[in-house]
MDTraj code that builds the backbone (N, CA, C; nanometers):
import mdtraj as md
import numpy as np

residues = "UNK UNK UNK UNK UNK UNK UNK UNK UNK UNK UNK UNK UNK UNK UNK UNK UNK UNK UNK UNK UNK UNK UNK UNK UNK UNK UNK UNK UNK UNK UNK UNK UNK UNK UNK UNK UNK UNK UNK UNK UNK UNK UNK UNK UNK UNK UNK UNK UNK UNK UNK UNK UNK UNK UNK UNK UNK UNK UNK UNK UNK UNK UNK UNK UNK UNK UNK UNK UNK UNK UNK UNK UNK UNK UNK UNK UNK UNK UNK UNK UNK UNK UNK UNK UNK UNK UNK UNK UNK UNK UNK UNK UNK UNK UNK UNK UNK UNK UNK UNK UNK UNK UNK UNK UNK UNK UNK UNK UNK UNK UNK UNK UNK UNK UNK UNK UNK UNK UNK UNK UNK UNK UNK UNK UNK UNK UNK UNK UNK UNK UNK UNK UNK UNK UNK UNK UNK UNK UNK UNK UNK UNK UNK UNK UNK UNK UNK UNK UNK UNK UNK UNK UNK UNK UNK UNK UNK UNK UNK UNK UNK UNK UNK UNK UNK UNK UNK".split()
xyz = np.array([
    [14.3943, 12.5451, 8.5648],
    [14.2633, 12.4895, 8.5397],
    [14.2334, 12.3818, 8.6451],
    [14.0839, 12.3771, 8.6825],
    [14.1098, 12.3293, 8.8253],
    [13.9756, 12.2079, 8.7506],
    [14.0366, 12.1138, 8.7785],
    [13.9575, 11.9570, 8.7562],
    [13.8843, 11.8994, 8.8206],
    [13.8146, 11.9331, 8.9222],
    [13.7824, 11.8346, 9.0232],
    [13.6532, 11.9449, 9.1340],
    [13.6083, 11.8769, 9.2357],
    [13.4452, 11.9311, 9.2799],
    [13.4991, 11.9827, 9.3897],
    [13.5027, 12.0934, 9.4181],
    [13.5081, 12.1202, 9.5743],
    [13.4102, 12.0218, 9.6696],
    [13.4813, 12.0695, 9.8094],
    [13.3941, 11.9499, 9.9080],
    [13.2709, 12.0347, 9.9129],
    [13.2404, 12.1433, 9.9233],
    [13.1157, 12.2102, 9.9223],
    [13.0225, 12.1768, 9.8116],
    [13.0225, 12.1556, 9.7171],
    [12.9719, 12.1406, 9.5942],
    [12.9414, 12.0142, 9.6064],
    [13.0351, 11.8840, 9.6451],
    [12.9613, 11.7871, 9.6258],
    [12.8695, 11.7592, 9.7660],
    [12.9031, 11.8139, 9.9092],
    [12.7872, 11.8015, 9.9958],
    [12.6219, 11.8550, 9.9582],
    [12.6841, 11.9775, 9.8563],
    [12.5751, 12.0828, 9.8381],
    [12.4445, 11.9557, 9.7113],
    [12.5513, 11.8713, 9.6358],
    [12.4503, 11.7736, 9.5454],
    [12.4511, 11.6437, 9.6286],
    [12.5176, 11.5971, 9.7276],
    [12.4617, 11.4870, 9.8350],
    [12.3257, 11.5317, 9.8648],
    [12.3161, 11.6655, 9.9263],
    [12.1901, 11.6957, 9.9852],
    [12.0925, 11.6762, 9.9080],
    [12.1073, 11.7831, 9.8271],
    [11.9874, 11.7607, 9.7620],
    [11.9171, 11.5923, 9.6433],
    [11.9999, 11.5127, 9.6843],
    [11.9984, 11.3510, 9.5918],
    [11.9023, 11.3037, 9.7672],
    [12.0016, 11.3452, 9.8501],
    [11.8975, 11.3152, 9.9709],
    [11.7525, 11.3777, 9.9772],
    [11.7667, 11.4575, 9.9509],
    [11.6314, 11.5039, 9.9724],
    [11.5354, 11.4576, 9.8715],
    [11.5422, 11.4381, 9.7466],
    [11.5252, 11.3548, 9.6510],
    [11.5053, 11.2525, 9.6343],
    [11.5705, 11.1774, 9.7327],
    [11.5316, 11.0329, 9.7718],
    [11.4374, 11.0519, 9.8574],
    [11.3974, 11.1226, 9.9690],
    [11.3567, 11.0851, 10.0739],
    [11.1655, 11.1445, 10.0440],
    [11.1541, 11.2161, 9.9431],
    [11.0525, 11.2275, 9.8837],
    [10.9849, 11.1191, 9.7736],
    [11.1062, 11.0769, 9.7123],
    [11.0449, 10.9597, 9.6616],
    [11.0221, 10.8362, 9.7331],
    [11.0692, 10.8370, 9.8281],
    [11.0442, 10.6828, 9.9322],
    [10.9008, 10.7539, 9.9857],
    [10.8961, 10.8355, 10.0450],
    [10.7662, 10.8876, 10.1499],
    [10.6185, 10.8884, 10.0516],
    [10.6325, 10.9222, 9.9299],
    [10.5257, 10.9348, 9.8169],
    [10.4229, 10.8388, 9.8244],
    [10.5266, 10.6985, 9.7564],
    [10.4435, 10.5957, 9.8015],
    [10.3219, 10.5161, 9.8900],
    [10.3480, 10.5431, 10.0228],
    [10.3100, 10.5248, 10.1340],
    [10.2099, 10.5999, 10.1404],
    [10.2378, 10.7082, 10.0991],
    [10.1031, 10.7998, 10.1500],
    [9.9732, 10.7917, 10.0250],
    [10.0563, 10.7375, 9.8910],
    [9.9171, 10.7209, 9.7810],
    [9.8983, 10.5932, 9.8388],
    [9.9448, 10.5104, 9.8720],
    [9.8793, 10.3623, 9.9420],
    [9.7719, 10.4042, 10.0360],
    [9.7672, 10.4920, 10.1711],
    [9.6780, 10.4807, 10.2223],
    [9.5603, 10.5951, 10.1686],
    [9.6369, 10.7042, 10.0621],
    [9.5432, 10.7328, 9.9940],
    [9.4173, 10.6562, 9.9307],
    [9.4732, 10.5666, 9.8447],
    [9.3904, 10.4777, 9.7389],
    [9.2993, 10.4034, 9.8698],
    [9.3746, 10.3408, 10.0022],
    [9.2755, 10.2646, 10.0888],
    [9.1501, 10.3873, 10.1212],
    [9.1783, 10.4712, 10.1460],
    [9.0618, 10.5753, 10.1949],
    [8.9486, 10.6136, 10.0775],
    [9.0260, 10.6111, 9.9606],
    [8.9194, 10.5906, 9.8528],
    [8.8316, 10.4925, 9.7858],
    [8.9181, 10.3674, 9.8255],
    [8.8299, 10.2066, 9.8234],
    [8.7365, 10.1919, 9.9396],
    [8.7563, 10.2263, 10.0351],
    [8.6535, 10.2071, 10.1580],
    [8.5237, 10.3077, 10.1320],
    [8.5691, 10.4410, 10.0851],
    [8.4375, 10.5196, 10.0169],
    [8.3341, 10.4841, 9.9142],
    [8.4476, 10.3731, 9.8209],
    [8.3517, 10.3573, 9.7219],
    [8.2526, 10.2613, 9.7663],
    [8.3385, 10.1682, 9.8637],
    [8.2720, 10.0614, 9.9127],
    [8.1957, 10.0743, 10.0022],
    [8.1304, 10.2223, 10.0481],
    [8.0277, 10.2420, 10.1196],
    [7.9139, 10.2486, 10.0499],
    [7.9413, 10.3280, 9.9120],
    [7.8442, 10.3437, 9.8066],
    [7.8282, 10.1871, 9.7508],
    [7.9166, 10.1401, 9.7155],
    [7.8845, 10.0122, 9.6390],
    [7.8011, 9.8806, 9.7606],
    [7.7993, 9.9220, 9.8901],
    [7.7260, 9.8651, 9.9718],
    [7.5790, 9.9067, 9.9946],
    [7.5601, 10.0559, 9.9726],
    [7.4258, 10.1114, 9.9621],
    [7.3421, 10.0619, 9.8219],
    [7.3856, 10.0551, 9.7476],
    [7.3673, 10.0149, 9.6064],
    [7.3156, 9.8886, 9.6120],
    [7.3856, 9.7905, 9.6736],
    [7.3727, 9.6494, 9.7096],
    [7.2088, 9.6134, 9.7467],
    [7.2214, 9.7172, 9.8728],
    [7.1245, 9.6969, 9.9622],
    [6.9916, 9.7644, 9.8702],
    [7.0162, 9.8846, 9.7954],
    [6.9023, 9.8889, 9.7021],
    [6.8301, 9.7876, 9.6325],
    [6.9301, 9.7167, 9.5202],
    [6.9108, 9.6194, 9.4723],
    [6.8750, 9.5276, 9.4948],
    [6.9066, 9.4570, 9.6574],
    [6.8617, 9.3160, 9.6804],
    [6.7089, 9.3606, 9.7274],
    [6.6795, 9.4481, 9.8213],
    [6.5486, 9.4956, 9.8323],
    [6.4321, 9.5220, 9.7054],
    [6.4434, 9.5432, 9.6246],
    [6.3974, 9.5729, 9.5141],
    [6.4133, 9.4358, 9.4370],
    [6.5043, 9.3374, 9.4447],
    [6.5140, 9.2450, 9.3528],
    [6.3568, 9.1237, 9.4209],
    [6.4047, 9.1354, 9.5453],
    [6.2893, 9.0243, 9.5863],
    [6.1560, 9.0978, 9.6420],
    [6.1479, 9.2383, 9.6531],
    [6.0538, 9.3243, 9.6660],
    [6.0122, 9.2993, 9.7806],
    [6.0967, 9.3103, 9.9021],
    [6.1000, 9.2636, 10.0666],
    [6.1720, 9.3711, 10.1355],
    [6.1273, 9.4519, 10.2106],
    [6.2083, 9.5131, 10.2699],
    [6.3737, 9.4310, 10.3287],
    [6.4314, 9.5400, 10.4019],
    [6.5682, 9.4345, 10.4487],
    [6.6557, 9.5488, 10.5224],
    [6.7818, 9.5059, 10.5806],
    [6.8397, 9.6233, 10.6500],
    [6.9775, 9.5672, 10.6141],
    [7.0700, 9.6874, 10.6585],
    [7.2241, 9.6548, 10.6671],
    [7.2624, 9.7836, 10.8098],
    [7.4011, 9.6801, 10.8790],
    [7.4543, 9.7434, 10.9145],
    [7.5647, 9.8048, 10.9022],
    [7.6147, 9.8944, 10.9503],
    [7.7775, 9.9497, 10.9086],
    [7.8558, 9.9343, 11.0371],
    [7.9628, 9.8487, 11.0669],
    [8.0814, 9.8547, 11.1436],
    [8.2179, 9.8996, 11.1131],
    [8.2626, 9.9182, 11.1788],
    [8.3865, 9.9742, 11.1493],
    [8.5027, 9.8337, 11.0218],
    [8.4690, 9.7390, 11.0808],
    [8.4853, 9.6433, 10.9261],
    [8.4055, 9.6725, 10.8150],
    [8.2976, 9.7254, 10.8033],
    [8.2248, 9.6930, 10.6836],
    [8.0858, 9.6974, 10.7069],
    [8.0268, 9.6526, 10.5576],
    [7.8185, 9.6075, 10.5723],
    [7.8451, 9.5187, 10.6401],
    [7.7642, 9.4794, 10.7195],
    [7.7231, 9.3535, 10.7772],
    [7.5183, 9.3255, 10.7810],
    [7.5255, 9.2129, 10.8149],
    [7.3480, 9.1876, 10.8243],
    [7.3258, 9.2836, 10.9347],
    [7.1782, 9.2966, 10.9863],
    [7.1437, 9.3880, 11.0696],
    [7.1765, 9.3228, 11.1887],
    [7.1928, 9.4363, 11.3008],
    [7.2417, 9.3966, 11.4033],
    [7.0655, 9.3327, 11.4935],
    [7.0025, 9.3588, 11.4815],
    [6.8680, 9.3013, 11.5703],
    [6.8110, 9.2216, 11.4368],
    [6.7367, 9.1544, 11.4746],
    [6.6381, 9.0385, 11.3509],
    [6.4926, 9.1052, 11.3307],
    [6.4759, 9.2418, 11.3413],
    [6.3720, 9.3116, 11.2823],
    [6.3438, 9.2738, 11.1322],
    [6.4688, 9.2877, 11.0838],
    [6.4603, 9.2776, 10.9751],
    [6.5561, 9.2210, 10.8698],
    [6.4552, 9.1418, 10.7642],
    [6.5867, 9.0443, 10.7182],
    [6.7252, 9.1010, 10.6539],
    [6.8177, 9.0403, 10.6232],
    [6.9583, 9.1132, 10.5878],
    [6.9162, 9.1529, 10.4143],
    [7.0169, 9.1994, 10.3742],
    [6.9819, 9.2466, 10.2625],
    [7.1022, 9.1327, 10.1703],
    [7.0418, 9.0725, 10.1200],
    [7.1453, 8.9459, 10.0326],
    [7.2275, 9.0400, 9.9798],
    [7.3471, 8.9711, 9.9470],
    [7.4766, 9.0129, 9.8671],
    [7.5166, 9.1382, 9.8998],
    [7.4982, 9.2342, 9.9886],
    [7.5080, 9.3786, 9.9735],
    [7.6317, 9.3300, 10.1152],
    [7.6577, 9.2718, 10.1938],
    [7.7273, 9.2726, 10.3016],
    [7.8520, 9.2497, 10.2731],
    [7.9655, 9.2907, 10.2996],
    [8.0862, 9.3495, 10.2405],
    [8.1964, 9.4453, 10.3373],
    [8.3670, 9.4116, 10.3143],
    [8.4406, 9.4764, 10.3635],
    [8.4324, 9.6000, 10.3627],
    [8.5010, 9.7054, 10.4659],
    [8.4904, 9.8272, 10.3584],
    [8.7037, 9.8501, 10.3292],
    [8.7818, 9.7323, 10.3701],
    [8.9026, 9.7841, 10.3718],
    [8.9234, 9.5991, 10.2666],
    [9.0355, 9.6337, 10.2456],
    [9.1006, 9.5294, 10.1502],
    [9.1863, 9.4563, 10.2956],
    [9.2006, 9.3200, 10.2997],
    [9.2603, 9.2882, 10.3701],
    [9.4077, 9.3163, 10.4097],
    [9.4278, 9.2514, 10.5262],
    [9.6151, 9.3709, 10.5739],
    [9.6255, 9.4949, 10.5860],
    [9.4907, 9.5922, 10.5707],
    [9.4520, 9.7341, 10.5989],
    [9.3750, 9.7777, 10.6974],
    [9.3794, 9.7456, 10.8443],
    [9.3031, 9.7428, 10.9451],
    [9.3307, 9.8570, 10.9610],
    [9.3524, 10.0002, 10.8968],
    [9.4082, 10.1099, 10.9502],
    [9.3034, 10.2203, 10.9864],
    [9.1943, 10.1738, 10.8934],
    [9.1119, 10.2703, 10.8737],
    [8.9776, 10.3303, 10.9901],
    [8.9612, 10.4664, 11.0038],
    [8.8914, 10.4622, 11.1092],
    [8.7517, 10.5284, 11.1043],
    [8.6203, 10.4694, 11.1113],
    [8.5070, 10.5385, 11.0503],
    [8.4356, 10.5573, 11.1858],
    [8.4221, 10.6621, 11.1658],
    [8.2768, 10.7856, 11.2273],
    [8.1579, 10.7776, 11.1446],
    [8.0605, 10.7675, 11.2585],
    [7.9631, 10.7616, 11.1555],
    [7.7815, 10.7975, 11.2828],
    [7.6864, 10.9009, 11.2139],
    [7.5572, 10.8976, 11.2767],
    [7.4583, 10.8645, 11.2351],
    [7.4572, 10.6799, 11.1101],
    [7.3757, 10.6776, 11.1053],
    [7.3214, 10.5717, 11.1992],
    [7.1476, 10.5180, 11.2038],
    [7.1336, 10.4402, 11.2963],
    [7.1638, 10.2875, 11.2946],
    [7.1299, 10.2271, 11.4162],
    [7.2141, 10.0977, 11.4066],
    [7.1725, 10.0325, 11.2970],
    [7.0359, 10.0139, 11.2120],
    [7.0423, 9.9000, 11.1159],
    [6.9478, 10.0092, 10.9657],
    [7.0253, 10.0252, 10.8750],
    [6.9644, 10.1021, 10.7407],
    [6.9014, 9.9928, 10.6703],
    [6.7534, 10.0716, 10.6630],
    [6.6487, 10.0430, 10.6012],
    [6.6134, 10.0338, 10.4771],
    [6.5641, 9.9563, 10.4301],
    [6.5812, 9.9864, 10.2785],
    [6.4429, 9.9226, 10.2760],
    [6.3514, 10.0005, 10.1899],
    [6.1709, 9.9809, 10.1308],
    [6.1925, 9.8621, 10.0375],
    [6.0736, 9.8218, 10.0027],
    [6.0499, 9.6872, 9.9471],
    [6.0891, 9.7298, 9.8000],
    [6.1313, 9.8509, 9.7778],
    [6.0626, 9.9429, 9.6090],
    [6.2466, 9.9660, 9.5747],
    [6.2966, 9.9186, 9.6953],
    [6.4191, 9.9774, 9.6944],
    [6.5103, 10.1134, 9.7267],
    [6.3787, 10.1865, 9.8111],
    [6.4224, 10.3137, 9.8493],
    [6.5064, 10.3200, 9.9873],
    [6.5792, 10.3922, 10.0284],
    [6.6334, 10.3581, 10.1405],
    [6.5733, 10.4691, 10.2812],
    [6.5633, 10.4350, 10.3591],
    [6.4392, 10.4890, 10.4593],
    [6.5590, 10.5612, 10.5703],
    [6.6709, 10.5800, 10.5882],
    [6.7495, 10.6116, 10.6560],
    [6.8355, 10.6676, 10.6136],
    [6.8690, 10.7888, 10.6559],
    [7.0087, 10.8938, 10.6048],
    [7.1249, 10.8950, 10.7442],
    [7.2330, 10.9994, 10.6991],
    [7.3544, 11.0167, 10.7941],
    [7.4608, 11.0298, 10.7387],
    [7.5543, 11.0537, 10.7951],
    [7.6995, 11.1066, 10.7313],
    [7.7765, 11.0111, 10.7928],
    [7.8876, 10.9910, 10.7307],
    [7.9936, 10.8535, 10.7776],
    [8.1259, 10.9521, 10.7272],
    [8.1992, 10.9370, 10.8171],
    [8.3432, 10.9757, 10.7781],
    [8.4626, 10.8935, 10.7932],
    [8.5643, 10.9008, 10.7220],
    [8.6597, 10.8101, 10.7163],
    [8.7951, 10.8729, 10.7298],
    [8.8822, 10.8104, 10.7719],
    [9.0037, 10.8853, 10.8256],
    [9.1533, 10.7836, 10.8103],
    [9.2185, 10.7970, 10.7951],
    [9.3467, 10.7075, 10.8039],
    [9.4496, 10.7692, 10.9072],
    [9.4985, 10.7297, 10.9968],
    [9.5882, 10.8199, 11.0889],
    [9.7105, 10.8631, 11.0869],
    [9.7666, 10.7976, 10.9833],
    [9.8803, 10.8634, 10.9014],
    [9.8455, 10.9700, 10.8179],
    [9.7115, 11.0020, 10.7314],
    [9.6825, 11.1219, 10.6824],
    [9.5747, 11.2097, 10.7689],
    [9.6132, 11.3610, 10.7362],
    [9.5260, 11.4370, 10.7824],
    [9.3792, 11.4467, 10.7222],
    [9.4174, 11.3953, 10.5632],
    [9.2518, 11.4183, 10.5372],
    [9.1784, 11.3070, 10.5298],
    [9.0407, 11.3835, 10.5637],
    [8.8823, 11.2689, 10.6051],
    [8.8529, 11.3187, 10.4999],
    [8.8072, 11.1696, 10.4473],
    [8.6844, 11.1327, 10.3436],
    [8.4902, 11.1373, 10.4144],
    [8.4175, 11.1875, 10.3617],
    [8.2673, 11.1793, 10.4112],
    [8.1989, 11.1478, 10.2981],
    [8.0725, 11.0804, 10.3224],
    [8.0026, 10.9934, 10.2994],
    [7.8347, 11.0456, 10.3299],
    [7.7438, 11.1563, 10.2915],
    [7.6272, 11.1765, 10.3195],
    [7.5137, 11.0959, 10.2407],
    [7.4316, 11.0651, 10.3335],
    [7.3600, 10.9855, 10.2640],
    [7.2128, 11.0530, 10.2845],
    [7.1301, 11.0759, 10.2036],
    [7.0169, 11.2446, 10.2224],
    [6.9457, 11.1517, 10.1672],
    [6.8033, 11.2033, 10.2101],
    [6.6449, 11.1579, 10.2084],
    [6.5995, 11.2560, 10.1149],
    [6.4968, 11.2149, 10.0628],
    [6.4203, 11.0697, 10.1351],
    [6.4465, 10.9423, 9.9869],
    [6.5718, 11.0118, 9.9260],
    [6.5695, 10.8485, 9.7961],
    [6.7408, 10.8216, 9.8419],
    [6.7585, 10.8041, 9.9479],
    [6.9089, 10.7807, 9.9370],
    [7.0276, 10.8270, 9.8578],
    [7.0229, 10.9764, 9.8216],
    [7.0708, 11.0251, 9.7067],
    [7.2326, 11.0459, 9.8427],
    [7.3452, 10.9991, 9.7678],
    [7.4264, 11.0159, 9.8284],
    [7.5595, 11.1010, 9.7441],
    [7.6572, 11.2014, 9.8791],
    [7.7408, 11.3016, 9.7729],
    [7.8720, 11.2801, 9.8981],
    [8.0321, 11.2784, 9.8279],
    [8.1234, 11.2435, 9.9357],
    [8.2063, 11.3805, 9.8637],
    [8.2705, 11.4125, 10.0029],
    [8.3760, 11.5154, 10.0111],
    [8.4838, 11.4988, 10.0842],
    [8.5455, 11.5910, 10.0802],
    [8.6676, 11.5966, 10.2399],
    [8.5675, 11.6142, 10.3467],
    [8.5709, 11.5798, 10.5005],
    [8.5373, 11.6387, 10.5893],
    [8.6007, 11.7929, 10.6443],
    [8.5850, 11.8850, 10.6958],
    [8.6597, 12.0099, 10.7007],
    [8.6537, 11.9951, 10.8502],
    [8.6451, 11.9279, 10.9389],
    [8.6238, 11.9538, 11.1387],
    [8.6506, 11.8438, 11.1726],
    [8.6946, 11.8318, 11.3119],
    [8.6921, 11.6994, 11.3888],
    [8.5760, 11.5918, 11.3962],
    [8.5638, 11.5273, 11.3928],
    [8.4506, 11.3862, 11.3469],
    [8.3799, 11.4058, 11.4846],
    [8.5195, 11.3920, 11.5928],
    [8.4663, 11.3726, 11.7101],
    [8.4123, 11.4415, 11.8129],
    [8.3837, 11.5427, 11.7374],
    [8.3495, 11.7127, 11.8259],
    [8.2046, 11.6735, 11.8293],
    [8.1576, 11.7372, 11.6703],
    [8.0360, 11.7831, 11.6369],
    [8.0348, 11.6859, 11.4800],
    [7.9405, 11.5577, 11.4759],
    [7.9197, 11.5346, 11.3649],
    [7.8497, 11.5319, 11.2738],
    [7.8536, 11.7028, 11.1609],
    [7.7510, 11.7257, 11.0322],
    [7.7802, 11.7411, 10.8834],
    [7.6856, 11.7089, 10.8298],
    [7.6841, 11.7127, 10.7152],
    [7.7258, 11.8414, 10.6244],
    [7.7342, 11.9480, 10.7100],
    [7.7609, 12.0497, 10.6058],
    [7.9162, 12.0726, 10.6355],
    [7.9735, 12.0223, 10.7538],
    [8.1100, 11.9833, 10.7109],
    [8.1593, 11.9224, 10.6392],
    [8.0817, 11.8484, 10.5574],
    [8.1111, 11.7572, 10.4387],
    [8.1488, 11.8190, 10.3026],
    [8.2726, 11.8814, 10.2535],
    [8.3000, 11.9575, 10.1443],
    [8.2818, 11.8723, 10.0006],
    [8.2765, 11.9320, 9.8632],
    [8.3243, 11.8673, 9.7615],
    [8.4572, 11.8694, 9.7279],
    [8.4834, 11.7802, 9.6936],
    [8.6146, 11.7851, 9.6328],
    [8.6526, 11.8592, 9.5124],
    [8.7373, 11.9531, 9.5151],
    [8.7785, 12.0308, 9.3772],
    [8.9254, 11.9673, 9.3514],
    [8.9479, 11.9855, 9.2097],
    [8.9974, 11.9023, 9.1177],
    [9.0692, 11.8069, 9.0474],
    [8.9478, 11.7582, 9.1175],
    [8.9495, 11.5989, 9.0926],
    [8.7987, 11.5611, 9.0101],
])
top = md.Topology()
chain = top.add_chain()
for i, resn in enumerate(residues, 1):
    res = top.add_residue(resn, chain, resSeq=i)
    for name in ("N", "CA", "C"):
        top.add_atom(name, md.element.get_by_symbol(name[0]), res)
traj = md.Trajectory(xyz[None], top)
């Protein structure tokens, strides 16, 4: 009667404890910059929203811009900024993130609160392969986000902009 593990047997469960580990270390990391790619999306919407609201609150037109940090006030003094709507789009210590985007330099927003400017924005992390998009469609600012399915930097459209299934 034989008591004890052959050396094959226990390399054969080393491996696989390795491999086991090395999936659970890698997991992490990648829902981290997951969740960042999904906070910067929301926070495109929760910046459009902004800019609805403050326009509509004081019944003044107003603009915002989008940089690769975030809303910001408009880049020319056409038009006034849109209060409270200006905002990160990454959580700090997350400079990773990389946005494409065709809309124009400063989004418009009507005195009524409608927004006068559309475009697609895409978002990317370079450790993951998948892009987040961001369409923003006329003429009431009705906005819908998907995966992107193409290179950002080729050709950038909106009907590359997929929905997400299930989720």
């Amino acid at each position: 009667m034989n008591r004890g593990f052959s050396l094959m047997e226990l390399l054969v469960v080393l491996a696989v404890l390795g491999i086991l580990a090395s999936t659970a270390l890698a997991s992490p990391g990648s829902q981290r910059q997951q969740l960042e790619l999904e906070s910067a999306l929301r926070r495109l919407r929760i910046g459009l929203d902004r800019g609805r609201l403050a326009a509509a609150r004081r019944a003044e037109p107003c603009g915002l811009s989008l940089t690769a940090e975030g809303w910001r006030p408009p880049l020319t003094s056409e038009l006034m900024p849109c209060h409270g709507a200006a905002m990160p789009l990454q959580e700090l210590g997350s400079p990773q993130l990389q946005l494409v985007s065709n809309l124009p330099p400063t989004l418009r927003f009507a005195a009524n609160g409608l927004l006068l400017d559309g475009g697609l924005v895409v978002l990317s992390h370079p450790r993951l392969q998948q892009r987040r998009c961001l369409v923003i469609g006329l003429p009431l600012g009705i906005t819908r986000t998907g995966n992107y399915a193409s290179d950002p930097s080729v050709d950038l459209r909106s009907s590359h902009c997929q929905p997400r299934h299930g989720r």
